[in-house]
N, C-alpha and C positions, 0 to 999 in steps of 0.2 A: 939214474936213468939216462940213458942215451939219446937226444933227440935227431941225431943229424940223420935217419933213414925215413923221418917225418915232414911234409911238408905245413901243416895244419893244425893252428890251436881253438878246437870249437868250442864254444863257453855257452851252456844253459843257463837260464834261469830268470830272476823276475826283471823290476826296475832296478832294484841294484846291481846288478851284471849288464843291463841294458845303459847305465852312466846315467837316467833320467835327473832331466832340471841341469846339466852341467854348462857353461857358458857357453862351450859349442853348440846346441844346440835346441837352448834355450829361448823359449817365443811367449813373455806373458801374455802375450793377446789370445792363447791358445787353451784351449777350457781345460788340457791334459801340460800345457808347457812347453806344447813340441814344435821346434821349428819343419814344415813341410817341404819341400822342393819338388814341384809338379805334382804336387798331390803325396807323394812317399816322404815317411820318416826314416831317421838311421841314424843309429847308435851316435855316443859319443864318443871320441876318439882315446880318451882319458879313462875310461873304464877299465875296471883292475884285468879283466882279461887282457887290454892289450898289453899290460905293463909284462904278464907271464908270458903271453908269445915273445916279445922281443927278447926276454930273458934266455927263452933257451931258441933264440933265433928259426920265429915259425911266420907263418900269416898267420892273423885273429881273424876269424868269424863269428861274430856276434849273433846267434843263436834265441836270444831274450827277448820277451814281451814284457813290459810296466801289467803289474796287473795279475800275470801268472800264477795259476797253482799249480800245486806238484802233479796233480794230474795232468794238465796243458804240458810241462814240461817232458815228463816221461812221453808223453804223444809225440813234441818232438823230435825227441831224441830215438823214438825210433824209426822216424819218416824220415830222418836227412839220409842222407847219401855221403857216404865214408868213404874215403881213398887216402890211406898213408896221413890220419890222423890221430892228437890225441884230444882227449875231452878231457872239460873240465866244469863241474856243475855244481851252481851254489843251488840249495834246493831252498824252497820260499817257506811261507809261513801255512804251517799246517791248516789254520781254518777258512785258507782259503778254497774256492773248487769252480769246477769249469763246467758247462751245459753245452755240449754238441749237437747243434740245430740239424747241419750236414755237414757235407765233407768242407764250405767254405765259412761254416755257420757257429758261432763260439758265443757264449757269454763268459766271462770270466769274473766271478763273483769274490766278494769280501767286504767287511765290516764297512768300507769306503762306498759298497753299494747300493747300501739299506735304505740312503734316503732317495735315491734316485731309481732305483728298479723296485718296483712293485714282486717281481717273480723273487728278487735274491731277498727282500724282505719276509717276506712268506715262506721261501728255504731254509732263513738262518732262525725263523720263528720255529718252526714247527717241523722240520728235517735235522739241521744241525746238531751233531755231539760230539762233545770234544773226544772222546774215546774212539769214536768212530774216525774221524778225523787223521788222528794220530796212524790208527793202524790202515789207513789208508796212503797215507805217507811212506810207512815202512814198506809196503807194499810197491808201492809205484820205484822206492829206493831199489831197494832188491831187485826188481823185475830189469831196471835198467842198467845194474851189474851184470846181471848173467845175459842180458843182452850183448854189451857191449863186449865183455868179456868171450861170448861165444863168438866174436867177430875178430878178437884179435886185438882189438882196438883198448890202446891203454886210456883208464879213465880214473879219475879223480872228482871225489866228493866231497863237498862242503857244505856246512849246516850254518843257518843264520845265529842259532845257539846255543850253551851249553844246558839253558835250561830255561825257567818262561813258563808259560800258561802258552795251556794247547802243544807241546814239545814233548821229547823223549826220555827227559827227567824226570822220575818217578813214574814211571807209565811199568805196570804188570809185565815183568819177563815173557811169562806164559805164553802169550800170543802171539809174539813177535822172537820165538826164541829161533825161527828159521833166517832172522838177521844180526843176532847179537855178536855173531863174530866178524861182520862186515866192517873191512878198513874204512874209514875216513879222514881228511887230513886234520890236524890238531890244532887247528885256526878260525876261531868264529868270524862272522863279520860283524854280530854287534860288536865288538872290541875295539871297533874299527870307524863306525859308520858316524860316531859322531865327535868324531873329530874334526875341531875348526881351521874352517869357516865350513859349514855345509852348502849346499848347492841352492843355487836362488831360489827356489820354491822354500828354503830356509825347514827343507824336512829330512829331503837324501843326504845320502854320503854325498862330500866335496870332492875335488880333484887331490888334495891332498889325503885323505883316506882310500880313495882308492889306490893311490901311488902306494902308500905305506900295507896296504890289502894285499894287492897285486904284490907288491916284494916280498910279505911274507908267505903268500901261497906256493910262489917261486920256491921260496928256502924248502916249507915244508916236502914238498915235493923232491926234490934235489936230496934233502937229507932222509928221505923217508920217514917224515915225522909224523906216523898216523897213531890213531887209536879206534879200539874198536868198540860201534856204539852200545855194546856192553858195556863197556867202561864208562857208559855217562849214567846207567840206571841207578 
């Protein structure tokens, strides 16, 4: 792939695309970790997306929210505003999910939310299933394929794993057979993510994982090293 007719590498996805707990921007006095500047956060600079834009010499935009589900993200991803870019989106852990209050208004729920929101405990009690879950992932995948794809816009997809609870390993063909031949590149990030030292919250991926993330995303990419999420059932 060509990039010099691009100026823009956008990267979706959760805390780990977003660099969270990295030293850059690291604040334990901060109940999430985050250092603020007038009230705003922002990414860390070490984040494997940057390491892919400078690879095939782009700007990074960091695109991530700590916290994210695949829902939240496909939302993003189809609010921004594209000019002569390409994407690139690691998607999060399926059982997480997002509640749209209004247009400014989100909760972004997961197993991290059970003790502190009464609403996300009561969702993952009595809503939550992992089957359900999963094909709402595939779903959100897909939809923001043929999105981006109907824009022109080259994109690239990345899965936290090859397989897991709650994942697309051993999950029924059947219902999902409208994305089993969808590319993705052939690079997890657990593979990656705990690799030492981790990040001071002593839980994320470190700067060194991302470095080693980021280069292999790069390759895959470059070398067109996909597989398609058929090949993981």
């Amino acid at each position: 792939m060509d990039f010099t007719n691009f100026n823009n590498l956008i990267s979706f996805g959760c805390s780990h695309t977003w660099g969270a707990c990295m030293p850059d921007i690291f604040d334990p006095k901060d109940k999430h970790g985050q250092q603020r500047h007038e009230g705003k956060i922002y990414p860390s600079k070490h984040a494997w997306g940057n390491i892919v834009a400078s690879i095939f010499g782009l700007h990074h935009d960091n695109q991530a929210m700590a916290g994210a589900s695949n829902r939240y993200i496909l939302y993003k991803i189809l609010n921004y505003d594209y000019n002569k870019d390409v994407v690139c989106v690691l998607w999060s852990h399926t059982h997480r999910h997002t509640v749209f209050k209004s247009e400014k208004r989100f909760d972004n729920w997961g197993p991290f939310s059970i003790d502190t929101s009464k609403s996300a405990r009561m969702w993952y009690q009595h809503c939550y299933q992992s089957y359900d879950s999963i094909l709402d992932t595939a779903q959100c995948i897909h939809h923001a394929m043929l999105y981006l794809n109907s824009k022109n816009i080259p994109n690239y997809h990345i899965l936290q794993t090859k397989e897991g609870k709650d994942f697309f390993k051993g999950f029924s063909k059947q219902p999902i057979k409208y994305i089993l031949e969808s590319k993705i590149q052939n690079v997890f990030f657990d593979e990656y993510r705990r690799i030492p030292p981790l990040a001071l919250d002593n839980k994320h991926a470190g700067e060194k994982a991302h470095r080693k993330f980021g280069k292999a995303v790069a390759r895959s990419i470059l070398n067109n090293k996909q597989i398609t999420i058929g090949e993981l059932l």
